[in-house]
N, C-alpha and C positions, 0 to 999 in steps of 0.2 A: 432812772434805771438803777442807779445804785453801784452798777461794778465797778470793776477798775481796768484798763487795760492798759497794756505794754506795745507801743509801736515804736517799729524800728524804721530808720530813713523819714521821719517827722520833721527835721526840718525846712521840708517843701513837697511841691508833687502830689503824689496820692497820699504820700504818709501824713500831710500834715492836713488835707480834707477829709482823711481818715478821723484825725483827732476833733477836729470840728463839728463832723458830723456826731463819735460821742460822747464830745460836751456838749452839745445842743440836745443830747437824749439826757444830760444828767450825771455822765460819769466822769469818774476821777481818771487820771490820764498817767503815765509815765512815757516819757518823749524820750528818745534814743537817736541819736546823729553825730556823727564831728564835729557839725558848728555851733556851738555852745551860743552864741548870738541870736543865732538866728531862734534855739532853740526856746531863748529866754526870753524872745518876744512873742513867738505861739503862748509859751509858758503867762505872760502880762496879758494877751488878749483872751484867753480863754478863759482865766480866772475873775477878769472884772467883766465878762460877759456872761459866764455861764452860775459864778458861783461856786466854782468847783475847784480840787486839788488835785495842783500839777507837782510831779515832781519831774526835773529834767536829770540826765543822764548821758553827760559826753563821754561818747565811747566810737571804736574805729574798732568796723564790727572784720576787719581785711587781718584785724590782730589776732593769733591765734587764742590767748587768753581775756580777748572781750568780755564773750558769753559768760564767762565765770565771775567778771568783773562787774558786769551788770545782774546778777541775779544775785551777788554778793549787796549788791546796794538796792536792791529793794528788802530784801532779808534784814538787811540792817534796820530800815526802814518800817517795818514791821508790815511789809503790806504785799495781801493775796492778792496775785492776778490772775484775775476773771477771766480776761479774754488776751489772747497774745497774737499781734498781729505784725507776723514777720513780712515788712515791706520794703525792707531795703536791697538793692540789689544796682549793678550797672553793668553795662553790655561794651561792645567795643568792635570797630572795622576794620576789616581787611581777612588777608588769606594768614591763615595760624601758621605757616613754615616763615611769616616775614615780619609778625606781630614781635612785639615783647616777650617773650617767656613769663615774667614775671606779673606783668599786667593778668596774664588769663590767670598765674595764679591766684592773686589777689580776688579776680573776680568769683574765683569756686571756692574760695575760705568765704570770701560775702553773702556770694545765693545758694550756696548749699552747705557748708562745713559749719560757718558760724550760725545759723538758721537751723541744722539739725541741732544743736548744741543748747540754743536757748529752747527749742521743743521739747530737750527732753529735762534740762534742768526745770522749767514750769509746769511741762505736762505731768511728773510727777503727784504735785503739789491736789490740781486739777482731779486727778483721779482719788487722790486719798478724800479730799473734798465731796466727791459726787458733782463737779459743777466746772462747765468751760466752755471756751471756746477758740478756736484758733483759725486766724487764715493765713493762708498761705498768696505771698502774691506774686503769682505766676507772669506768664505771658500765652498767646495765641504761640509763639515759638515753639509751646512744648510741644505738641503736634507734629512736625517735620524738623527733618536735618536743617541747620541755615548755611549753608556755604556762604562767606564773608563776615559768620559771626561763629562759627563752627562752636564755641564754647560756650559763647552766651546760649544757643537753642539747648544745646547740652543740659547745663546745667537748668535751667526751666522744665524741660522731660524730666530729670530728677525730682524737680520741686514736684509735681503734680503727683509720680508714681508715690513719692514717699507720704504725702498727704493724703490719698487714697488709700494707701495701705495700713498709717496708723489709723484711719477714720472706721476701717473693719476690725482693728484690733479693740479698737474703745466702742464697738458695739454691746450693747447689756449698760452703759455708763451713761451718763448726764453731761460727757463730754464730747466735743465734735472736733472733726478737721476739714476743712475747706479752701478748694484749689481758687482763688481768682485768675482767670486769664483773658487780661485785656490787649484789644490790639494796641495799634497807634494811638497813644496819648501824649497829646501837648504837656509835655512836663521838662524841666534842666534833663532830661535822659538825654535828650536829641544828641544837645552839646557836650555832652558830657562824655558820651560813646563813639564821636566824631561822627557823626549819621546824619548830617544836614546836607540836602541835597537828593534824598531818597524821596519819590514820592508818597511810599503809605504814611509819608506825615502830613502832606497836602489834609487831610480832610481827619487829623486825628480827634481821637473825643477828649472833652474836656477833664480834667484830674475831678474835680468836683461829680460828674457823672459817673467814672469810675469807681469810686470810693463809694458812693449811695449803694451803686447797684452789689460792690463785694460785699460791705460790710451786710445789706440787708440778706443776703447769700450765705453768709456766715450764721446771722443769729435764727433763720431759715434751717440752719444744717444740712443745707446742699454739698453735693460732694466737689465737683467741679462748674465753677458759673464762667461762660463768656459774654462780655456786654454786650454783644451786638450778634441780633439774632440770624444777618446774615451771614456772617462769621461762624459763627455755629453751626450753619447748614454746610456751611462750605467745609469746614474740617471733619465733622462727623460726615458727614454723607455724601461727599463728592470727592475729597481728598485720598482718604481707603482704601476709593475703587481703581487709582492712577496707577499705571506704570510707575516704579518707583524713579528712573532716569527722568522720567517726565516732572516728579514732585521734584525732586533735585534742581533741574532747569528751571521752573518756576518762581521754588525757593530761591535760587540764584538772582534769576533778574528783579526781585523783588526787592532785592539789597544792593541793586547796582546803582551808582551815582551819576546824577542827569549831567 
């Protein structure tokens, strides 16, 4: 393939089957997470596998001056990125009058603040080029309110509108935007978010099938992809048509712990 891309949250999950899948097409990579270990052993296996050039990038994307910090160092670096795939993000339970404050902040600098931030320092780039691609990795959340994650769903509704909207602005271009919105996926989100114990994790998909089905969505230039097609019936064409106090109760029990 030849490009280069930039993923963020690479050290595990979707982000780092992300990277797998492409270096297995041929591209060069730039890996973005806090765990500089973790990142440098993606970083060792993909290069004595693929043949290809990694460069990693510890960075805490919850920091307000990340973004500028990591497009400072691929600049430095001398190197265009192709494809920019903002996949970091984390979620978190309970009712928001009893949460942390600070946590929800933290998580809208991560899935939306620093995420618009590196879209538009790269997208730049991208359009002076004629040449990109971007995904965005959502959730099935952006669809409905989540009571018991009130901010995580929040900020996913974000991700999708803002990604659909540049994706109309970069019509006439050789550059795209695209929403991923996977349901439950087996990834550290589980534990991460304290959400063990819900059942829409019982039967989640694997980070490796998610990643296949975004990235191939992405170089497609689909606007919004759901992995699972009855997921997709259910939010376009059954969800819409709800009572909204009824989508709310739903939403609700959905996020309630057994």
């Amino acid at each position: 393939m030849g490009s280069t891309a930039l993923i963020t949250g690479a050290s595990g999950g979707i982000g780092a089957e992300l990277a797998r899948y492409h270096a297995a097409r041929g591209g060069d990579l730039v890996l973005v997470a806090r765990s500089g270990d973790k990142l440098k052993a993606l970083q060792l296996e993909l290069e004595n596998a693929h043949k290809i050039k990694v460069m990693v990038v510890v960075a805490d994307l919850a920091q307000s001056e990340s973004a500028d910090q990591i497009f400072s160092a691929t600049e430095q670096a001398g190197l265009n990125i192709d494809i920019l795939i903002n996949n970091a993000g984390f979620g978190g339970h309970g009712k928001f009058h009893e949460r942390q404050l600070r946590k929800d902040q933290a998580m809208m600098q991560v899935n939306m603040v620093s995420l618009v931030n590196l879209t538009h320092l790269y997208l730049q780039g991208m359009v002076q080029r004629n040449y990109g691609k971007i995904l965005h990795v959502a959730s099935t959340a952006a669809f409905l309110p989540g009571p018991l994650q009130a901010v995580y769903y929040a900020t996913k509704s974000f991700v999708v509108s803002f990604s659909q909207a540049i994706s109309q602005e970069l019509e006439g271009t050789n550059v795209t935007s695209t929403a991923l919105c996977p349901g439950a996926v087996a990834t550290g989100f589980v534990s991460a978010g304290d959400l063990e114990g819900i059942k829409v994790w019982d039967k989640a998909a694997t980070a490796e099938s998610v990643a296949k089905c975004g990235y191939d969505a992405m170089i497609k230039g689909d606007l919004v992809k759901i992995n699972e097609k009855g997921l997709s019936f259910l939010l376009n064409w059954i969800i819409p048509f709800l009572p909204r106090k009824t989508i709310l109760k739903l939403s609700r029990q959905a996020m309630e712990k057994s």
